[in-house]
C-alpha positions as a printed NumPy array, in Angstrom:
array([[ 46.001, 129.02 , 123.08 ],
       [ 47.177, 132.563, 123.466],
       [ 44.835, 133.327, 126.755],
       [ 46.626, 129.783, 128.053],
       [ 50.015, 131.269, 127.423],
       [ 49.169, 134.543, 128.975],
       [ 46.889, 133.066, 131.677],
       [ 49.021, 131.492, 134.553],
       [ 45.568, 130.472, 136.837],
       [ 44.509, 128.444, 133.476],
       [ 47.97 , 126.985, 133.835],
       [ 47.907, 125.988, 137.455],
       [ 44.41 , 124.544, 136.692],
       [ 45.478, 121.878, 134.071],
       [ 48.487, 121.109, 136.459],
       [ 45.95 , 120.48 , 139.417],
       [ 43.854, 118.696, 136.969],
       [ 46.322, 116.101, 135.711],
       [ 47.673, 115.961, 139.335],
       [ 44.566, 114.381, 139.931],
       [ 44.088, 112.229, 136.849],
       [ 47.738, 110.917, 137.661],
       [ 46.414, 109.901, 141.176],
       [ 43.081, 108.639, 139.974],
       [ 45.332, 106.469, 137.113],
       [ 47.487, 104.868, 138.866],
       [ 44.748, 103.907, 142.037],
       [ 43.013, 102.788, 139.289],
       [ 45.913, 100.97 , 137.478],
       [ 46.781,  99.273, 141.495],
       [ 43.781,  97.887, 141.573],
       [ 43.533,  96.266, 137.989],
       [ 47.169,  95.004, 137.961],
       [ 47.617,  93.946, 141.466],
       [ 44.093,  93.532, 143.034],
       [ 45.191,  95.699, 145.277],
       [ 42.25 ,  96.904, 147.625],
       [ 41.152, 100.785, 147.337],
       [ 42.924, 102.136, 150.255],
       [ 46.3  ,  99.797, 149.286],
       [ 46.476, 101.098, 145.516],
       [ 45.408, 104.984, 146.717],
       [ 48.443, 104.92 , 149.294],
       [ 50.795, 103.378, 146.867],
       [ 50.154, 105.653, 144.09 ],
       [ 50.366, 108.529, 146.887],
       [ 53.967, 107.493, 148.144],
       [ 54.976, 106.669, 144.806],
       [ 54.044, 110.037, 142.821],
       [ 55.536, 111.987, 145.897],
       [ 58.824, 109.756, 145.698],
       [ 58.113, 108.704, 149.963],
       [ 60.042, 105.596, 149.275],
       [ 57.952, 104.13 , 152.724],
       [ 57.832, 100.269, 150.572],
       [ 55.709,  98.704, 148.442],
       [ 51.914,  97.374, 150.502],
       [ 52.709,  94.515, 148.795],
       [ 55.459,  92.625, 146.715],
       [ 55.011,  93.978, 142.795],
       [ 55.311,  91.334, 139.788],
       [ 56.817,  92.546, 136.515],
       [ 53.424,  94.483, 135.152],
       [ 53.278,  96.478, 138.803],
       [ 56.907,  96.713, 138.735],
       [ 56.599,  98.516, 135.105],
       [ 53.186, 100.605, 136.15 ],
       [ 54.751, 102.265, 139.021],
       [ 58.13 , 103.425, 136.623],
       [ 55.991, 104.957, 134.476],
       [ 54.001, 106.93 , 136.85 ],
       [ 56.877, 107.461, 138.906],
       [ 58.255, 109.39 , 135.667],
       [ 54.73 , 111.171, 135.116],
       [ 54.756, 112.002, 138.569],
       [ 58.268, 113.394, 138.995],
       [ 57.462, 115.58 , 135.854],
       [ 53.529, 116.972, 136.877],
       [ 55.119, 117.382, 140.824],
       [ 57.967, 119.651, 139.037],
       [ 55.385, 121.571, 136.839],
       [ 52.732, 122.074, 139.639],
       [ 55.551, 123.386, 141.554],
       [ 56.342, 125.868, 138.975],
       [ 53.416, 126.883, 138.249],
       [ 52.232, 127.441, 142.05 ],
       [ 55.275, 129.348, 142.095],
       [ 54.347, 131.744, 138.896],
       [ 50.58 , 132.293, 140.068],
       [ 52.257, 133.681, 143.416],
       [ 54.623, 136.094, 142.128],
       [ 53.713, 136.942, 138.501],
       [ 53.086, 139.889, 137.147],
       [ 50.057, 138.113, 134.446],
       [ 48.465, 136.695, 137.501],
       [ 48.007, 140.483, 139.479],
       [ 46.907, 141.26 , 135.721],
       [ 44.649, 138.544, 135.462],
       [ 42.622, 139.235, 138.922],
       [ 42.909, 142.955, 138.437],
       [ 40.402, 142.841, 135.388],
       [ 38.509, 140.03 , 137.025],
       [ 37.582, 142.649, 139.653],
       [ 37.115, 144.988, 136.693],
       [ 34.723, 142.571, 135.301],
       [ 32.518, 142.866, 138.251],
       [ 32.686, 146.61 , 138.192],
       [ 31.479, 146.513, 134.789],
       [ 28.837, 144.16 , 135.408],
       [ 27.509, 146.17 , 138.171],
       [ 26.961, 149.351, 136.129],
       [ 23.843, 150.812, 135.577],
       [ 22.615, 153.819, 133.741],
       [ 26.105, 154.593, 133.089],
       [ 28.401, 156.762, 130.603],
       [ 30.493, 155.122, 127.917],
       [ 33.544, 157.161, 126.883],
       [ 34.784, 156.147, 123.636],
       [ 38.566, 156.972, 123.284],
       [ 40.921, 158.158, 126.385],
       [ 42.595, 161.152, 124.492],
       [ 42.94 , 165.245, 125.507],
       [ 39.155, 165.219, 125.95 ],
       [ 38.046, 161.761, 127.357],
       [ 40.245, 162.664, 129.923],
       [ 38.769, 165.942, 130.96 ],
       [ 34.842, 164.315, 130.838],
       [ 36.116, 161.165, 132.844],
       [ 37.888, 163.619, 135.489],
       [ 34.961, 165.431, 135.568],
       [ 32.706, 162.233, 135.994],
       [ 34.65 , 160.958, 138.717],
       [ 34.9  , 164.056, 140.447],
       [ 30.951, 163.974, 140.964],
       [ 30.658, 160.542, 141.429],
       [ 29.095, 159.608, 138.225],
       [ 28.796, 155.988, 137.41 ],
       [ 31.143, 155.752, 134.04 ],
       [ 33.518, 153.439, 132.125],
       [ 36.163, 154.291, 129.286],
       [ 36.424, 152.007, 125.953],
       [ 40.285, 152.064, 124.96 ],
       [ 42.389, 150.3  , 122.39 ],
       [ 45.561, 151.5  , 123.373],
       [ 46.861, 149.147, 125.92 ],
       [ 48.979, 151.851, 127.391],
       [ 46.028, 153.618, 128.312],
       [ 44.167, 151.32 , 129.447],
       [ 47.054, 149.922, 132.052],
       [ 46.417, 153.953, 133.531],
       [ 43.061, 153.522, 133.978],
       [ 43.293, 150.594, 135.516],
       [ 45.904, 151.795, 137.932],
       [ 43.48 , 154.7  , 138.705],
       [ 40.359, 152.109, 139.282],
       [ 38.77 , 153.506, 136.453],
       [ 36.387, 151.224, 134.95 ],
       [ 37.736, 150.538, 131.567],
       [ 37.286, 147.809, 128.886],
       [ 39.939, 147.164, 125.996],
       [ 39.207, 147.157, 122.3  ],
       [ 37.741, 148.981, 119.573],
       [ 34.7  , 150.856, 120.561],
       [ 33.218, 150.526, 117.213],
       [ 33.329, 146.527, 117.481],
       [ 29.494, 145.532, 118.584],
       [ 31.243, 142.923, 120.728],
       [ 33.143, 145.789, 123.032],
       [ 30.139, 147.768, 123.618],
       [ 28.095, 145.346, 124.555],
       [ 30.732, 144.098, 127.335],
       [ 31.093, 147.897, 127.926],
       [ 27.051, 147.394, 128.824],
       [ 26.012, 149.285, 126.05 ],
       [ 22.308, 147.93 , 126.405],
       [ 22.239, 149.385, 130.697],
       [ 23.726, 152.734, 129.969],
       [ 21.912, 155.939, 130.025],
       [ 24.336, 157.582, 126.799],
       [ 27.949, 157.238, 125.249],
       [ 29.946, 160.062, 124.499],
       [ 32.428, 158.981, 121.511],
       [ 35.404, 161.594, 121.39 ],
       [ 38.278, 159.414, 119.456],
       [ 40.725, 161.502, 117.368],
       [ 39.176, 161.221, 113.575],
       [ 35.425, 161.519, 112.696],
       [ 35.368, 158.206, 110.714],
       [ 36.147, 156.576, 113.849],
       [ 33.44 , 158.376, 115.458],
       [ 30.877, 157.471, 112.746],
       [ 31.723, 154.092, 112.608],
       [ 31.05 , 154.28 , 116.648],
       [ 27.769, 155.821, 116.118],
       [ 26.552, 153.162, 113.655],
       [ 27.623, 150.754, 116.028],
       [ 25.751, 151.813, 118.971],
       [ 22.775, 153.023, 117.157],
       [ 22.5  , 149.59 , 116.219],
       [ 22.718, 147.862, 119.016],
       [ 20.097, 150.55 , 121.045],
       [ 17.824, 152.343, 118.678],
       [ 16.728, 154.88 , 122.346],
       [ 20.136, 155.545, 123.053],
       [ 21.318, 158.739, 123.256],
       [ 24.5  , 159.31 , 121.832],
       [ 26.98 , 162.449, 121.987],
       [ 29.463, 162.691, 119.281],
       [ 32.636, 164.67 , 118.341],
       [ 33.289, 166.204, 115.247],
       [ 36.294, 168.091, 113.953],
       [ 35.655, 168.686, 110.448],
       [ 32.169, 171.184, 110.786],
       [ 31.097, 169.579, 107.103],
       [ 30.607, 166.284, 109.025],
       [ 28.36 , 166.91 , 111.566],
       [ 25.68 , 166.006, 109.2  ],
       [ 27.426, 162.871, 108.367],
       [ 27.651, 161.99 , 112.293],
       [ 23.898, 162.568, 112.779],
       [ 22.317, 161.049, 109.846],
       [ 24.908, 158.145, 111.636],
       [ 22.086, 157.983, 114.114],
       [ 24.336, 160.389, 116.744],
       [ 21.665, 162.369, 118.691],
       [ 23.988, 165.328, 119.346],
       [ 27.162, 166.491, 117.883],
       [ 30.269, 168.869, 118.873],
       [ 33.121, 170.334, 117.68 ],
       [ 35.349, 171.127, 120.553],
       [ 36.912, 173.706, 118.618],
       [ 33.778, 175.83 , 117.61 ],
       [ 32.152, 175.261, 121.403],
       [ 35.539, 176.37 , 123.118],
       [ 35.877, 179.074, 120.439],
       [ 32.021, 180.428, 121.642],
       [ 33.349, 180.204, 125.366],
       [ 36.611, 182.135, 124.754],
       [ 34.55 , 184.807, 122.975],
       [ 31.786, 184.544, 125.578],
       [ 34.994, 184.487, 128.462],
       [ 35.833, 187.671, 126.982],
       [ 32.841, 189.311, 127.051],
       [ 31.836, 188.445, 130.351],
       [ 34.45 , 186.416, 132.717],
       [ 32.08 , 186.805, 135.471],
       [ 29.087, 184.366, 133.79 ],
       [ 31.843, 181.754, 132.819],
       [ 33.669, 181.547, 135.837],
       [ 30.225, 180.936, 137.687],
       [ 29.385, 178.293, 135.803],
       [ 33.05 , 176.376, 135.68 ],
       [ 32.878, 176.714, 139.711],
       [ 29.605, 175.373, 140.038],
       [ 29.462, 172.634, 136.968],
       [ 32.378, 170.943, 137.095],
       [ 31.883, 168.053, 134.559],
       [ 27.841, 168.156, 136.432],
       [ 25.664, 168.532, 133.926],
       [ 22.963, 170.843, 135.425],
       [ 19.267, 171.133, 134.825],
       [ 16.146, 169.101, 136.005],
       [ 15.159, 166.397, 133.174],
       [ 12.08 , 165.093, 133.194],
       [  9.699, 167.352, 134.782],
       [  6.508, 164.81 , 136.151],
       [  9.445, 162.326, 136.968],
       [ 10.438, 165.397, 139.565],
       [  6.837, 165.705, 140.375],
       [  7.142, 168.761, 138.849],
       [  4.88 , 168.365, 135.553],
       [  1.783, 171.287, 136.037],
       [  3.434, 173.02 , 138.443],
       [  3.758, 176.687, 138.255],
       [  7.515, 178.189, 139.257],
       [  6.23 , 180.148, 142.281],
       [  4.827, 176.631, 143.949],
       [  7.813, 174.213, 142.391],
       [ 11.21 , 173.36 , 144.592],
       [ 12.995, 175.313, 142.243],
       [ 12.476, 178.711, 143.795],
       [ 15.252, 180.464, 144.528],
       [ 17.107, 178.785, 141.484],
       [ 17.4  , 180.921, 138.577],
       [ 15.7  , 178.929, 135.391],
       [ 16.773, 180.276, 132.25 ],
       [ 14.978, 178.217, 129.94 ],
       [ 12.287, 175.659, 129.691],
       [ 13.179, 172.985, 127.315],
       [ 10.277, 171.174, 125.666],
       [ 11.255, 168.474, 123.218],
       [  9.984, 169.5  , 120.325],
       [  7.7  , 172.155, 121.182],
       [ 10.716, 173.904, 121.402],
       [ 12.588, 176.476, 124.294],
       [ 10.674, 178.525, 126.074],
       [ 12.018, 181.754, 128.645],
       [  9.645, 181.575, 131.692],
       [  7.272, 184.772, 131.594],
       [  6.482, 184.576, 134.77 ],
       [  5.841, 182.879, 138.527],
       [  2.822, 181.481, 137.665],
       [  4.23 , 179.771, 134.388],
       [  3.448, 175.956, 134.86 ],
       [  5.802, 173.519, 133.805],
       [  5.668, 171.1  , 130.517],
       [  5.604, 167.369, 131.298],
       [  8.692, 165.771, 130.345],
       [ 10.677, 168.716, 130.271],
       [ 13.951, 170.012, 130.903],
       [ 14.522, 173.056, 132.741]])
């Protein structure tokens, strides 16, 4: 009932729908009253719901005479509501609402091996600006609808709703996306987010934030496969800043919201091959991630990569 009153397309549907039961009534109620033929009893209920006043096909007796007030008063009544409600779907602000997040719909449908970010605060902002500055395929769950209106005005995919509800993240696409970053305000939020989409996709991998240090534990025994504290990582890059502006600086020009590396090393073609014979010459590789045979520095040009690895 509430998506009817908030709906206006739903609205001008039932109008056109009893429109046309009105027509199909009274052709009907023509031809049972005054064995009128098809055509006779479809043009009389015609001129008499649109109040013509071109004559009756034929003379009425006192049951025609009775049928045709009664749908003249149905008729005057569904003609004045149509109109109405023509007249809303045109110019209302519901209706622009309506077919806006249809066409969101399809975005979201169309998303594959995307990012889900949970909450639209100080930091959901900065990842999604960073994901749409490199063109990286992401939506934003948000409950506030104040937020959400923004990202919709800045064709941001977005859905509404609690990101912890299994029912949002699986409109969100929770079971196409490559990971979901939840970064709402409080960790039990977060936790409750993690559970959520740990059970829903055992493989998926899942970035959480965490304020209070004591329950980063909490958020990965969750099932969260990594977890941050924005205030410990941006206290290591002030101190690191500090140290050396240079490095930092580098990295903000040349990662902006990217993240950088080459994951999955045989997927690259890459699995075997020693450094000096790989396409990554010329790139300085600092480390050679290996799951868990752990990180290794690269000794030298002849070093082969680790299937599966990230470098």
């Amino acid at each position: 009932m509430r998506e009817f009153s908030q709906n206006p397309l739903l609205r001008l549907r039932l109008a056109l729908l009893l429109g046309v039961f009105l027509v199909a009534a009274g052709t009907l109620g023509y031809i049972a009253i005054e064995r009128m033929s098809l055509l006779d009893a479809l043009f009389m209920t015609v001129i008499t719901l649109s109040s013509v006043g071109y004559g009756e096909v034929q003379p009425l007796d006192v049951p025609g005479q009775i049928f045709t007030m009664v749908l003249i008063v149905g008729g005057i009544g569904t003609a004045t509501w149509l109109f109405a409600t023509v007249l809303e779907t045109l110019v209302s602000e519901q209706t622009h609402q309506v077919l806006a997040q249809k066409r969101m719909d399809r975005v979201i449908n169309s998303l594959h091996n995307h990012y889900i970010v949970c909450g639209y605060g100080r930091i959901g902002r900065q990842i999604s600006d960073g994901y749409t500055q490199n063109k990286i395929p992401f939506l934003v769950i948000e409950r506030d609808p104040e937020r959400t209106r923004e990202l919709r005005d800045m064709g941001i995919p977005c859905v509404e709703g609690d990101a912890a509800d299994d029912a949002v993240l699986v409109s969100a696409g929770i079971h196409r996306a490559a990971a979901l970053i939840s970064v709402t305000p409080t960790d039990a939020s977060n936790t409750f987010i993690v559970l959520s989409a740990r059970g829903l996709r055992a493989d998926l991998f899942i970035v959480s934030r965490a304020d209070a240090p004591q329950n980063e534990v909490k958020l990965l025994r969750a099932g969260a496969s990594k977890v941050i504290s924005p205030y410990t990582l941006g206290a290591r890059w002030m101190a690191a800043t500090a140290i050396n502006p240079a490095v930092t600086d580098f990295y903000c020009r040349n990662h902006p919201g990217r993240p950088g590396g080459v994951r999955g090393a045989r997927s690259a073609g890459l699995g075997g091959v020693g450094l000096c014979r790989s396409n990554l010459r010329g790139c300085p590789v600092q480390a050679e991630n290996r799951g868990a045979g752990g990180r290794h520095a690269p000794g030298n040009p002849d070093q082969r990569l680790f299937p599966q690895s990230a470098v």
